[in-house]
C-alpha positions as CSV (number, residue, x, y, z in Angstrom):
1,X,0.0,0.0,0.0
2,X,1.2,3.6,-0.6
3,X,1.3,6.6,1.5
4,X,-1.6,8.9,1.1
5,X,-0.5,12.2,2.6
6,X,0.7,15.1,0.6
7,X,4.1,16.4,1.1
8,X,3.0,19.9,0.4
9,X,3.8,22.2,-2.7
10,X,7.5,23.3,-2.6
11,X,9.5,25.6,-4.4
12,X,9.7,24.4,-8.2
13,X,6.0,23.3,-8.1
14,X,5.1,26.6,-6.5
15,X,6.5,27.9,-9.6
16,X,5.3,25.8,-12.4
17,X,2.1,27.1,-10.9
18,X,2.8,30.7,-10.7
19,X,3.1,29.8,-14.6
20,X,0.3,27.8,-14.9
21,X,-1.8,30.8,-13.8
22,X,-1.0,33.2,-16.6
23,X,-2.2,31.0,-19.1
24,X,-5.3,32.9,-19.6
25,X,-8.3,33.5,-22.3
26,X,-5.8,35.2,-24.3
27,X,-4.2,31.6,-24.9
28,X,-7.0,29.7,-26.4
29,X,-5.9,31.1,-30.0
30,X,-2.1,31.8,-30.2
31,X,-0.5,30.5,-33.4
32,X,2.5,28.7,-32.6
33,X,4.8,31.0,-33.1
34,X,3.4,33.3,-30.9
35,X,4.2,30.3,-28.5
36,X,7.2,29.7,-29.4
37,X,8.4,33.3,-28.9
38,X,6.5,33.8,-25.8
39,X,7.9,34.3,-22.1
40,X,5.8,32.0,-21.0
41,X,7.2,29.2,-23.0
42,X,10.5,30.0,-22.0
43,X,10.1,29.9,-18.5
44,X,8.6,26.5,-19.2
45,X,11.6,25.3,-20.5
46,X,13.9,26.6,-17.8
47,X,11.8,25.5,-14.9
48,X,11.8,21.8,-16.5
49,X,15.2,21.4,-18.6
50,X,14.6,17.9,-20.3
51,X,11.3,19.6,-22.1
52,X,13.7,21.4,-23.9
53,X,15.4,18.6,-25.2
54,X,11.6,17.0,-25.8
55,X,10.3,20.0,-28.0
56,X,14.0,20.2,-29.6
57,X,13.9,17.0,-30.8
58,X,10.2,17.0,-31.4
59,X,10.6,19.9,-33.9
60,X,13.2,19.0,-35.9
61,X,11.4,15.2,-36.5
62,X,7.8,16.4,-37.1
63,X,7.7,20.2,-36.7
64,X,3.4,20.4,-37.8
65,X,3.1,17.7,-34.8
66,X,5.3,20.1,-32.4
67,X,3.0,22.8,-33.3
68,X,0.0,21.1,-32.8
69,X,0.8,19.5,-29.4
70,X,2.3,23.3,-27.9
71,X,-1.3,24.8,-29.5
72,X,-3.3,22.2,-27.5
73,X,-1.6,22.0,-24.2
74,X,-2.2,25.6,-23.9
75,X,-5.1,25.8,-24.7
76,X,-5.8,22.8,-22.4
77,X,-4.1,24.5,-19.5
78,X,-6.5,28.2,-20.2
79,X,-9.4,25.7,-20.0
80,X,-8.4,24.4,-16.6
81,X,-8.1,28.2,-15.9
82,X,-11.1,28.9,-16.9
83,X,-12.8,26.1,-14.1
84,X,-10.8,27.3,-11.6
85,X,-12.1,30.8,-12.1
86,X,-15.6,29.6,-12.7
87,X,-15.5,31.6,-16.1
88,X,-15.9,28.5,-18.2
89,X,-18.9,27.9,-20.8
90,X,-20.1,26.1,-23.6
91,X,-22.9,27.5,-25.8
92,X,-23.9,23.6,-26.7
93,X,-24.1,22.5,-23.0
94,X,-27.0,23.0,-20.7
95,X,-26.8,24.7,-17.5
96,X,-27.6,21.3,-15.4
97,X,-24.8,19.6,-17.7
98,X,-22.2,22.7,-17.2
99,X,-22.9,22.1,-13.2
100,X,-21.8,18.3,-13.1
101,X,-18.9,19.2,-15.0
102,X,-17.6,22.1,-12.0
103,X,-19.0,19.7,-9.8
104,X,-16.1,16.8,-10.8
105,X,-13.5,20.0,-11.2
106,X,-14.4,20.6,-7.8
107,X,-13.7,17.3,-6.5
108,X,-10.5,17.0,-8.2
109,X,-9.3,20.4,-6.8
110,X,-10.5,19.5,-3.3
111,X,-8.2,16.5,-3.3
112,X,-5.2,18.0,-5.0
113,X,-5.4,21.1,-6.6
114,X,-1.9,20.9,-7.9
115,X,-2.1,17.7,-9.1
116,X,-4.0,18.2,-13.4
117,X,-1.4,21.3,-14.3
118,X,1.0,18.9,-14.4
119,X,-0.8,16.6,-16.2
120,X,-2.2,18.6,-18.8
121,X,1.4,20.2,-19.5
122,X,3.1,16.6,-19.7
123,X,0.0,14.8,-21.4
124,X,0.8,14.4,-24.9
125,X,4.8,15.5,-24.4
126,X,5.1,11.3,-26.4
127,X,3.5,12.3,-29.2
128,X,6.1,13.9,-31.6
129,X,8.0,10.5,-30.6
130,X,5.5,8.1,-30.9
131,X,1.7,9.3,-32.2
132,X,0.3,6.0,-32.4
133,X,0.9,5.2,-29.1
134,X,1.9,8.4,-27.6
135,X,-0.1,7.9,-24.0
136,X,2.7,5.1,-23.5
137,X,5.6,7.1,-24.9
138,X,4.3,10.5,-23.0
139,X,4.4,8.0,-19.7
140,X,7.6,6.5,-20.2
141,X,9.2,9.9,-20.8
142,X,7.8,11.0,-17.6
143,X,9.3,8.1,-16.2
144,X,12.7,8.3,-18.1
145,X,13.6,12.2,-17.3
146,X,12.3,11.8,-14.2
147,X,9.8,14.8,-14.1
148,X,8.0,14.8,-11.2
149,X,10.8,14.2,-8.8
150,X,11.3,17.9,-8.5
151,X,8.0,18.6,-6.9
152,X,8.0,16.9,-4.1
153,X,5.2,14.7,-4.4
154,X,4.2,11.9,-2.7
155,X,4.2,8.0,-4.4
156,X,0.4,8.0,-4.3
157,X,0.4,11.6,-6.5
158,X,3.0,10.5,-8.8
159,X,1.6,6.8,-9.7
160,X,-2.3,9.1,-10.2
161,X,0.0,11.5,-13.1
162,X,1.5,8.7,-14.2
163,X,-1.1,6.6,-14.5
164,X,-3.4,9.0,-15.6
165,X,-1.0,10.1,-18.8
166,X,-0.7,6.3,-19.5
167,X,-3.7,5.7,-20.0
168,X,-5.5,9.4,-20.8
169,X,-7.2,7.9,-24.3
170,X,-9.1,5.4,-22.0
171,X,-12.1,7.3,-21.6
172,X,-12.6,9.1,-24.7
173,X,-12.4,5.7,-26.6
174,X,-14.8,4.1,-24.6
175,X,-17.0,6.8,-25.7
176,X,-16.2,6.5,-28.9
177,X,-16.4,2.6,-29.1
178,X,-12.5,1.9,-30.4
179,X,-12.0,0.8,-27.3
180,X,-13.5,-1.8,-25.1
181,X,-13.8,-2.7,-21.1
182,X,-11.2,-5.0,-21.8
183,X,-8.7,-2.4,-21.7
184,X,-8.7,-2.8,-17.8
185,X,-8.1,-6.4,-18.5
186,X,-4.2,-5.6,-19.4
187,X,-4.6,-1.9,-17.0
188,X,-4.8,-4.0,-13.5
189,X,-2.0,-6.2,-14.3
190,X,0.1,-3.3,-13.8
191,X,1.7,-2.9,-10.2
192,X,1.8,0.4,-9.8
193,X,-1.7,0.1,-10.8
194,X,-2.7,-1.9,-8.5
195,X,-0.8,0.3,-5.6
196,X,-3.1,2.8,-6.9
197,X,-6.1,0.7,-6.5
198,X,-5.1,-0.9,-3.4
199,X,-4.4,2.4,-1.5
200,X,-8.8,2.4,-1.0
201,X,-9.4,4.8,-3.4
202,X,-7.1,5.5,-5.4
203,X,-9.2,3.6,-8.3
204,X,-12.0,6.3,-8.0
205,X,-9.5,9.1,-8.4
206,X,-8.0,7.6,-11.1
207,X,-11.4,7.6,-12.8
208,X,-12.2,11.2,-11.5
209,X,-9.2,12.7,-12.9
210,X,-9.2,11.0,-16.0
211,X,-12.4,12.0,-16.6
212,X,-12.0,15.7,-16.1
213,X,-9.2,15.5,-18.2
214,X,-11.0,13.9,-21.0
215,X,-13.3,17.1,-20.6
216,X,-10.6,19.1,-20.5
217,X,-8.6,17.4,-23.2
218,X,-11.5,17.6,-25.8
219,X,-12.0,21.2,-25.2
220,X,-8.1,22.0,-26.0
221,X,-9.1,21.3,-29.7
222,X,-10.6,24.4,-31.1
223,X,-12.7,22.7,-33.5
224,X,-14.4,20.3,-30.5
225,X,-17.7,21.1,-29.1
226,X,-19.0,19.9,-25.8
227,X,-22.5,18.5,-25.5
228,X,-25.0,17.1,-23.0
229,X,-23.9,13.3,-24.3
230,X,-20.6,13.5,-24.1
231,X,-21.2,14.2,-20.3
232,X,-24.3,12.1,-20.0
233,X,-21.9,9.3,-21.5
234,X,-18.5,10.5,-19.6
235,X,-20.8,10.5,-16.2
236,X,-22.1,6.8,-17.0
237,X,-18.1,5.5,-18.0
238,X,-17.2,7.0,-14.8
239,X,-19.6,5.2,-12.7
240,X,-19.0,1.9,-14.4
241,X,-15.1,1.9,-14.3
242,X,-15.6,2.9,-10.3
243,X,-17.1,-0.4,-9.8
244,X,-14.2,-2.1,-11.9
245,X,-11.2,-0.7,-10.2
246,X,-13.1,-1.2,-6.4
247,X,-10.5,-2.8,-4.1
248,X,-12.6,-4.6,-2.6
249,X,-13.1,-6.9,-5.6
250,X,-9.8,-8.6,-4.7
251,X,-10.6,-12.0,-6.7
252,X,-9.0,-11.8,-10.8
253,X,-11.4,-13.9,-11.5
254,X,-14.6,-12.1,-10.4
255,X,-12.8,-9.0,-12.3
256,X,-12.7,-10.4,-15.2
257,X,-15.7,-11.7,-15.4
258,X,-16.9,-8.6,-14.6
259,X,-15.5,-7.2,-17.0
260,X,-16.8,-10.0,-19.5
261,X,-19.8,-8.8,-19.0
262,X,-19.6,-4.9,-19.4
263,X,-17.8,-5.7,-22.8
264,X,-20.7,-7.6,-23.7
265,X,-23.1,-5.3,-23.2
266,X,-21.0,-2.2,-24.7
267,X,-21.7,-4.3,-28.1
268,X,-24.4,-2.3,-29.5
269,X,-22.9,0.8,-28.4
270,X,-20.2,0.3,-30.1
271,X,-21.4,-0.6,-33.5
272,X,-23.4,2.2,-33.5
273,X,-20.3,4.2,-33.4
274,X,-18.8,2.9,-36.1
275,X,-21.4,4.9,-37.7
276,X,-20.2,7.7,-35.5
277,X,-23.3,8.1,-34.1
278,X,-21.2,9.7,-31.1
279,X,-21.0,12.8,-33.3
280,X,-24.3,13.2,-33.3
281,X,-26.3,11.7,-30.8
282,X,-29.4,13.8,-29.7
283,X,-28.8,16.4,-32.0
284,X,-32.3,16.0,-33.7
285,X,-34.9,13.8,-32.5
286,X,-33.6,11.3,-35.5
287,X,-30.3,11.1,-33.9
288,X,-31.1,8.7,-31.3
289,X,-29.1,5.4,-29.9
290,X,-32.1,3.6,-31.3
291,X,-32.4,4.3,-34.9
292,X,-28.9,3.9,-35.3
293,X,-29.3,0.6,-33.8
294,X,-32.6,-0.2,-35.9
295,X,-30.3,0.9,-38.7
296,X,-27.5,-2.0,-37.8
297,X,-30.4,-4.5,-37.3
298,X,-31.7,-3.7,-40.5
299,X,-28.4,-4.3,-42.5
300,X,-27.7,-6.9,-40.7
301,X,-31.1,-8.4,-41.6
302,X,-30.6,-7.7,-45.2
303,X,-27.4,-10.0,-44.6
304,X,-28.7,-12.9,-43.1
305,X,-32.0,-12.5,-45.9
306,X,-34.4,-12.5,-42.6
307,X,-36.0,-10.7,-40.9
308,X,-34.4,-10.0,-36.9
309,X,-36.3,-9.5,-33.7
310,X,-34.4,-8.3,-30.2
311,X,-34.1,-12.5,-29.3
312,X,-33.0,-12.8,-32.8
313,X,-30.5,-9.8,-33.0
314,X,-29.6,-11.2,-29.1
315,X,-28.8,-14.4,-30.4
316,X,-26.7,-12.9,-34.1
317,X,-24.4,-11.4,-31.2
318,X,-23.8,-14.4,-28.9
319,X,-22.5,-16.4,-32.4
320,X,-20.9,-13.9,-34.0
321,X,-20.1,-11.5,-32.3
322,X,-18.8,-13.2,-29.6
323,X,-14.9,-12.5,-29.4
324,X,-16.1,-8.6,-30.7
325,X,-15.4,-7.0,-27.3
326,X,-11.9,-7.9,-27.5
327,X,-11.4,-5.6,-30.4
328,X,-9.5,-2.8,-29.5
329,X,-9.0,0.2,-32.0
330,X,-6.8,3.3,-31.7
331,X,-7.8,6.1,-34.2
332,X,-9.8,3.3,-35.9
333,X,-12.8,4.8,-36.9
334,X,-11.7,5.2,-40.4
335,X,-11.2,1.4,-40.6
């Protein structure tokens, strides 16, 4: 088990702050070389030295990708700005919807307010390296240069970054169906996972922090909007991957058949999103879950030349769609 307490915020990480905090409104637009030239981004570099060598390197391989990534981690990090100063809106969510979401900011900020800066500004810091897999590379640079050793934190705060960063698509392709339950299949073989877990909650802030970062993280793309689904949906994931990563459920065995099941019954949701329904679910009263599922059992009728009931469509699943939940995509949707 790991320790739970916080060490307190010292010196460097009372400065990466200080920074963090003048990343305003005035940051959700810069052009990167605005960036690049800036103060700000300076002062980055000098208060975390390998970065330098990070971006350096990043630049010269793929220098749109290096522009990209600077352009969304600072936006990202005026969004979280924007929560903390209760000055954040979105025209497409409602005001009940825009509530839960400074409800879970809240919660994360009670706990550690510290603890998503740092996050968000070594989140994708993998991706010039490695974009296909840049979670893991982000995580195993964090892990190589050592980055959080300066601040001071304690075991349980670094695992929650680290694991967080690792694993920060989780959520967001769950919600887009690439990505299945069975992700927590290969997740909770990890030990420092599993000190996470086994510290009593450390599995629900996991899921709490990833999941305001997934808000967070689909925000620092100008051309995303935020709806009522996408936290309808992020709300539900949250509530279901709580009951995964209880610590209580100490068997493998009853895990995984846990998760057997979930996976199972994410089937439908998934195929609609191959349609990417996710896009636009509830944006007209045709844009339901349902008609794009009528619209699957319909093709899928045409296929088997027969008409399908629910028992019928219930039963097409269990034969051949059985070993479907193990499918994992990454930017699969095109496929």
């Amino acid at each position: 088990m790991i320790q739970s307490h916080s060490p307190g915020i010292n010196d460097p990480l009372k400065k990466l702050l200080a920074l963090t905090e003048t990343i305003d409104d005035n940051w959700l637009d810069r052009d990167i070389s605005s960036i690049i030239g800036s103060m700000e981004y300076g002062q980055l570099l000098e208060q975390i030295p390998p970065l330098k060598d990070i971006f350096e390197d990043g630049a010269e391989k793929d220098p749109k990708e290096y522009g990209r990534i600077l352009s969304h981690v600072f936006r990202s990090v005026a969004i979280h700005n924007q929560m903390k100063k209760a000055t954040f809106q979105q025209p497409s969510l409602s005001p009940e919807k825009l509530s839960q979401v400074y409800e879970l900011f809240s919660v994360i900020q009670e706990y550690r307010q510290y603890l998503m800066p740092i996050i968000l500004w070594f989140h994708d810091i993998g991706k010039m390296e490695d974009r296909e897999n840049h979670t893991q590379a982000s995580y195993e640079l964090v892990r190589k240069f050592q980055l959080l050793e300066s601040f001071g934190l304690s075991a349980e705060e670094k695992i929650l970054i680290e694991k967080v960063i690792q694993h920060h698509l989780v959520i967001g392709t769950l919600y887009t169906g690439e990505g299945s339950f069975h992700i927590f299949d290969s997740m909770l073989r990890d030990d420092r996972m599993q000190q996470l877990i086994g510290s009593g909650y450390g599995g629900a802030l996991w899921t709490d922090f990833s999941t305001m970062f997934t808000i967070i993280d689909l925000c620092g793309y100008p051309y995303n909007k935020l709806t009522n689904s996408h936290i309808d949906s992020y709300f539900q994931l949250m509530g279901t991957i709580k009951k995964i990563l209880l610590p209580h459920i100490l068997s493998s065995e009853s895990r995984a058949s846990q998760i057997r099941q979930i996976s199972t019954e994410m089937i439908d949701w998934r195929l609609v999103c191959f349609l990417r329904m996710f896009m636009f679910l509830n944006r007209t009263k045709d844009h339901t879950f349902q008609n794009y599922l009528m619209a699957i059992q319909r093709g899928t009728s045409r296929f088997l030349k027969q008409g399908i009931d629910s028992e019928g469509w219930r039963a097409f699943k269990e034969r051949h769609l059985s070993r479907f939940p193990r499918i994992q995509f990454k930017y699969g949707l095109a496929f």
